[in-house]
N, C-alpha and C positions, 0 to 999 in steps of 0.2 A: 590562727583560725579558731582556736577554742576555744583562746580567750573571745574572742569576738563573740560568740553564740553563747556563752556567758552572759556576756551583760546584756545580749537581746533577750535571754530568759531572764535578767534580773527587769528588765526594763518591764518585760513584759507582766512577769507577776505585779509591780507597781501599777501599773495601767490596770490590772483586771482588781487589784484593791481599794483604788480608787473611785473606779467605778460602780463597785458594791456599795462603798460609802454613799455615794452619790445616791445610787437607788435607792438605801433608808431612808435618807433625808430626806428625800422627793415622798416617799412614801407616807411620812410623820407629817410634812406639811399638807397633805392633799387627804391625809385622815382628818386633820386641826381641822380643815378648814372646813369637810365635809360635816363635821363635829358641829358646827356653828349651826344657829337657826338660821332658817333662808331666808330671813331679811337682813341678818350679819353676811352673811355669805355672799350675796350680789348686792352689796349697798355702794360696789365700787361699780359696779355696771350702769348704764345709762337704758330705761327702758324705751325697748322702741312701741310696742303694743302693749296699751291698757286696756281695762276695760274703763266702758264709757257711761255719764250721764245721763241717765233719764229725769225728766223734771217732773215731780212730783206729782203739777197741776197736768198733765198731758190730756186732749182732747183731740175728738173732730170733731169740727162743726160746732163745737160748742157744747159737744156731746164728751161727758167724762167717758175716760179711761178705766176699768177700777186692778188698778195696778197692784189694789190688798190683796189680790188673787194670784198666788203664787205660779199656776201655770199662764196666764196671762203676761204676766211679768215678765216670763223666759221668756215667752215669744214678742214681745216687745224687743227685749235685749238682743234677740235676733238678729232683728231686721235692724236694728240700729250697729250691729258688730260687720253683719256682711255690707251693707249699703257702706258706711264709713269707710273702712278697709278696702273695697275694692275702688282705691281711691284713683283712676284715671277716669271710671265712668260717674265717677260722683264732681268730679271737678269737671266734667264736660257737660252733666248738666247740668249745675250751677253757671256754667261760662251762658249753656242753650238758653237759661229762664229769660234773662233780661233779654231776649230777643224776640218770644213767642208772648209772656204775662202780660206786656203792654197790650196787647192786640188782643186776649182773651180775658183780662182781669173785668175791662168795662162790660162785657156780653154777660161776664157771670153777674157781676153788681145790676146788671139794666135786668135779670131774669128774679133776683133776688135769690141766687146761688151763693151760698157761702165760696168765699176765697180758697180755704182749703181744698176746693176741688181742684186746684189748678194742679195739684200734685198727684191727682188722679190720674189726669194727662201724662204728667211727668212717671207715673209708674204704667199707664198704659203703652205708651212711643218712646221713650225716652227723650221727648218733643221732635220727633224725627215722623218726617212724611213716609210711614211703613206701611209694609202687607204683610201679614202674619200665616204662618200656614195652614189657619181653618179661613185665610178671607177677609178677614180684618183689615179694613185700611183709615189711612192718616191719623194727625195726631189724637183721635181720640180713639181710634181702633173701631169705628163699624161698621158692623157688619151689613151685609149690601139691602140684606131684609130690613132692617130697621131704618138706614136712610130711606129708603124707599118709602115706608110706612111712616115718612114724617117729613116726607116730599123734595128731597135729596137726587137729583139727576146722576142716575148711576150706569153708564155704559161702555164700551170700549173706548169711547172717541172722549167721554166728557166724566168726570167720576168726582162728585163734588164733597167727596168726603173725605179729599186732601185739601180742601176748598179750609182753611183755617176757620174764618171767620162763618162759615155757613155750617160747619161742623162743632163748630163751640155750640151755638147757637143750637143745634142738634142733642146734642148733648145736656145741654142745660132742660130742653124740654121734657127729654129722658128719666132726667134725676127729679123733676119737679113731680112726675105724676107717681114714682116711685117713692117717694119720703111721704106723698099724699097716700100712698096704698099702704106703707109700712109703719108709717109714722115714726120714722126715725131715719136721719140722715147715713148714721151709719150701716144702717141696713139697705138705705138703695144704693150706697156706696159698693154695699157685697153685692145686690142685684144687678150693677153697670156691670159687673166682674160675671156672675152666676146665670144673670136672667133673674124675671121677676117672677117665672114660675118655679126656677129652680131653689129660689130662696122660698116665696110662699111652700112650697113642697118641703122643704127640709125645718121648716118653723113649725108647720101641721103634725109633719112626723115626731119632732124631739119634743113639741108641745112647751114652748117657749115662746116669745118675742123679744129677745135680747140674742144681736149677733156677736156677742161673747162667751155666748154658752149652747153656740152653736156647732157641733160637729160635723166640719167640713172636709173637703177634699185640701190638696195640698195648695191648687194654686187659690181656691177661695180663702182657705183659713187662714192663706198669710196675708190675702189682698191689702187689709186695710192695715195691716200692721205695717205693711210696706211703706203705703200713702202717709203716714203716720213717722215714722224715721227720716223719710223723705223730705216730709215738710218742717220737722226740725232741722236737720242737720243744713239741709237748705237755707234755713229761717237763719241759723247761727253758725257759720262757717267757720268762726275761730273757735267756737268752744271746741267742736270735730277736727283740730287739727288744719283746717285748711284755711289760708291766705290768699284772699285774690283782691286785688287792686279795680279802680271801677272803670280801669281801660282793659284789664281783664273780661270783661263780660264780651258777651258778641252783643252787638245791635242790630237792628231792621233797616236796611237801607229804604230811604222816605221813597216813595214812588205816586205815580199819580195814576186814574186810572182811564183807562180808553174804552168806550161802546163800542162793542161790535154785532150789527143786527145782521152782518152776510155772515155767508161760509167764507173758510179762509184758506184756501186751496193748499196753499205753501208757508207751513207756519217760521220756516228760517228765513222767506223772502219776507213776512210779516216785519219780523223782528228786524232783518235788516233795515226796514222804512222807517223803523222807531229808532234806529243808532245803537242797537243792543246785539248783540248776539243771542243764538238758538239758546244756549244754555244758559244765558241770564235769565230769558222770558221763560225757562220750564224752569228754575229754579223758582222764580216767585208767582209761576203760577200752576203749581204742581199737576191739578184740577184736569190739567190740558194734557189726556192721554197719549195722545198720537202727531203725528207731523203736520195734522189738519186741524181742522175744523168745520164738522158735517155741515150742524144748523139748518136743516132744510126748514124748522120750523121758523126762521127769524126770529128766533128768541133773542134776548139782549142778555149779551154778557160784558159784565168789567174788567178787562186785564188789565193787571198791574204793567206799569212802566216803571223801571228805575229812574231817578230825577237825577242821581250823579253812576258811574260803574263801579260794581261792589265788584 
């Protein structure tokens, strides 16, 4: 028995010298290595996050960037790190563009609105038929005063500022009398964001006309930086890292459209007549509030039909 407890103490002192050795070694390699400059140090690591490209010539509208401006820069760099990065809503609108830009790109080109507003859209909805919680609705976000003030049917039964195409068109009007008041696209860009009083008001105060060297609140002074990252990284999906195929995208199912000068008592018995379901017809016709359709006035409206079921 005592031999025995013997060699469990002899075993055991080798076990705990062993392991001493062990820890210098581990200790000399893990000084070495922290020893190394940190691009010896992790040149066996594979990075997952860099930072990212900004292209020199960057614009909106046709309107330089002036990127020489060191705080301009970083916020550029910004909006280009979180929009990229938060990459399932950057990949879903990229999949959204090619579904809504066919149907908005021609209303902006017939207004003589620069293209780049299309990602003003895309930074307003994230092309998505929404209500925001000051009131804001459909893809371009507005608000019920201003459709109204530019003759947009806005009520419980009928709200045509999910109305795509009559909301583009809304929109474009919007920017044209603003670039006319500021003379600068990038400034009615901030005013679609601010109001065109809140930006005249904040130009008079800082005594400026450049909204680059304007000091704003949080969600204006990143607006345009936003629209700006947006419509690069959009513009160039494999520089950003992301890969989509062109069966990737969503499309618009072709639809046709129907007159309707009555009320329409029962809008799923509607839709039934058409071979569509309830939720097909309020998918592509968002516009259409309620399960009805008042119309006492016989006004004519066009709903869309799908031509095959999406």
């Amino acid at each position: 028995m005592d031999l025995f407890k013997k060699a469990l103490q002899i075993v055991g002192a080798i076990a705990i010298i062993f392991t001493l050795v062990f820890a210098v070694k581990s200790t000399e390699n893990s000084n070495s290595l922290n020893s190394l400059p940190l691009t010896e140090n992790t040149n066996h690591l594979k990075a997952l996050v860099s930072s990212l490209p900004i292209p020199s010539d960057l614009s909106f509208a046709g309107e330089p960037v002036p990127l020489n401006e060191q705080e301009v820069l970083e916020r550029v760099d910004r909006e280009f790190l979180v929009n990229t990065y938060w990459q399932s809503n950057a990949m879903l609108l990229m999949k959204r563009s090619q579904k809504y830009f066919p149907i908005m790109r021609p209303i902006l080109e017939a207004y003589g609105v620069p293209e780049d507003f299309l990602y003003l859209a895309v930074a307003e909805s994230g092309l998505e038929p929404l209500r925001s919680p000051a009131g804001a609705a459909g893809f371009w976000q507005l608000m019920k005063g201003t459709a109204k003030d530019y003759k947009l049917e806005v009520n419980k039964n009928v709200d045509e500022r999910y109305h795509v195409e009559k909301a583009t068109a809304v929109a474009c009007e919007y920017l044209l009398k603003a670039k006319e008041k500021f003379g600068s696209w990038t400034l009615a860009a901030a005013a679609y964001n601010a109001g065109n009083r809140g930006i005249s008001r904040q130009l008079e105060k800082q005594q400026t006309n450049n909204y680059y060297d304007l000091l704003l609140g949080q969600e204006t002074g990143r607006y345009v930086f936003r629209i700006l990252a947006l419509k690069t990284i959009m513009s160039d999906p494999i520089t950003y890292g992301f890969k989509l195929n062109e069966l990737d995208y969503y499309t618009l199912t072709p639809t046709k459209e129907v007159t309707i000068k009555e009320p329409i008592k029962n809008l799923s018995d509607f839709a039934l007549s058409q071979n569509i379901s309830y939720k097909i017809l309020k998918r592509h016709n968002p516009w259409l509030r309620q399960e009805y359709l008042n119309n006492r006035s016989r006004k004519k409206y066009q709903i869309k039909i799908p031509l095959v079921m999406d």
